[in-house]
N, C-alpha and C positions, 0 to 999 in steps of 0.2 A: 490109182484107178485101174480095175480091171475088167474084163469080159464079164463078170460075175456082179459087177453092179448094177443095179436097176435099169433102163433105161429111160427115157422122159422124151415123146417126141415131142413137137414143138413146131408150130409152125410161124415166122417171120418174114419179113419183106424183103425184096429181093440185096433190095442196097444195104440191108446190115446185113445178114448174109454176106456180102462181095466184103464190106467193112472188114468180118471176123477173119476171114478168109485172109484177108492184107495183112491184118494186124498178127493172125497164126503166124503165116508166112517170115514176118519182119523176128518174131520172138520163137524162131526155129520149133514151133510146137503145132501140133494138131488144131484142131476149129472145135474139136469137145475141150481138149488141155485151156484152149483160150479163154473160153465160155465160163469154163469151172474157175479160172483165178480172176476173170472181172468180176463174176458172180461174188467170188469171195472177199474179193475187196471191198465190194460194196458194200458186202455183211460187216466188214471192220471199221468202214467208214461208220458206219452206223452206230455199232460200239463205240466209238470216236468220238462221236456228236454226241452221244447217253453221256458218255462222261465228261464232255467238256459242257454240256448245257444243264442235264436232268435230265431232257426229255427223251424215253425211248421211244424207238421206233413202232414199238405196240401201243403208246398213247392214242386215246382214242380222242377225235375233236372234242367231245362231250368234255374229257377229265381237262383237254388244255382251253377250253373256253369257260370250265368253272374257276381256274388256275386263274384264269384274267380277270372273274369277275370279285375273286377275295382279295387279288393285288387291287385293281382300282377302288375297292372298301378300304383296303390298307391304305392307300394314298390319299383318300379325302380324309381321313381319318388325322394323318400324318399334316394335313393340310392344314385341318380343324385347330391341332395344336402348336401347330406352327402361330397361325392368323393369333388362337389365345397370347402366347407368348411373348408377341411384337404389342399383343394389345396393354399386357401387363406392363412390357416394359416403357410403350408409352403414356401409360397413366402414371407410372414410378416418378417417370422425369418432370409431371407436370407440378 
């Protein structure tokens, strides 16, 4: 990071302010140095979550409520065949 990169003012509440300021303080680094590796963690969590579930963080409610609505198709579905196959097999035994 240097003098030469953008700036981004920002304005926040007092007590996360005081917050960054502690947590600067505690990890010997600056209240921007701070900012910029929570910031970046979060981005990685995110990555983290994409790859451990599917869903990225640009999913929009729209794509994951259609998502729910072809698994619950898939599961009555799943159901249908199930309920046939218990049926089959107790007309077999009779």
């Amino acid at each position: 990071m240097s003098r030469t990169d953008p700036q981004f003012n920002l304005r926040i509440p007092a007590e996360l302010r005081d917050k960054i300021s502690r947590a600067a303080e505690r990890n010997k680094r600056s209240a921007t140095a701070e900012i910029i590796s929570r910031l970046e963690q979060s981005f990685e969590r995110d990555i983290a979550r994409f790859i451990h579930t599917g869903v990225s963080p640009n999913t929009t409610l729209d794509e994951i409520e259609e998502v729910k609505l072809g698994l619950s198709i898939a599961m009555e579905q799943l159901a249908q065949i199930q309920r046939a196959q218990a049926n089959q097999k107790h007309n077999g035994d009779d």
